[in-house]
C-alpha positions, 0 to 999 in steps of 0.5 A, a space after each residue: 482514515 487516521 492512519 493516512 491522516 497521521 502521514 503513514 503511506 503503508 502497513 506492514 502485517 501478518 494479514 488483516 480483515 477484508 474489509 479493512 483491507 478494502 477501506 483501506 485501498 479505496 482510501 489510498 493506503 497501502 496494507 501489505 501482508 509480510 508475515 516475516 517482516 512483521 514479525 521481525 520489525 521493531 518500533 522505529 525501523 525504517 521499510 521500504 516496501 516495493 508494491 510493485 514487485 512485492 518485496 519488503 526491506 528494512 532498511 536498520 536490518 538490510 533484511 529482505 522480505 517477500 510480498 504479494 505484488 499489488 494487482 495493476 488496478 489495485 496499485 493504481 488506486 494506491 497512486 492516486 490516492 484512492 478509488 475517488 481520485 483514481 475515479 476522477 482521473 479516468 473521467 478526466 482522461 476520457 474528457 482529454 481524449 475526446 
């Protein structure tokens, strides 16, 4: 929750622990695991990081690295802004439509 709260929308690594994985998920946070580019970044580089195609560019460099895609259901959590917003607005679509 720190993390988030320090305004960081992402977290490049080499991979991470499950549950931090999931926490950070249901909070919003994007981790995503680019050996390469975590590796090769330096302190103050500047990612753009496409969770939808998977792909990671450092934008100092120009270097390109690959990632896994975020399932749909996973990516729609992130652009709520976590599984309690995600949640609510699926209740409040279901209320619209009916």
């Amino acid at each position: 929750i720190a993390i988030k709260a320090a305004g960081v929308k992402a977290v490049v690594a080499e991979s991470f622990a499950r549950i931090f994985y999931r926490n950070a998920i249901n909070i919003g946070l994007a981790l995503v695991e680019a050996p390469e580019a975590s590796q090769e970044t330096e302190t103050g580089d500047i990612l753009e990081i496409d969770t939808d195609e998977g792909g990671v560019l450092n934008t100092r460099t120009g270097e390109s690295y690959s990632s896994r895609p975020f399932p749909p259901y996973v990516q729609q959590i992130i652009d709520a802004g976590g599984l309690m917003e995600a949640v609510g607005q699926r209740v409040q679509a279901k209320k619209l439509a009916q």
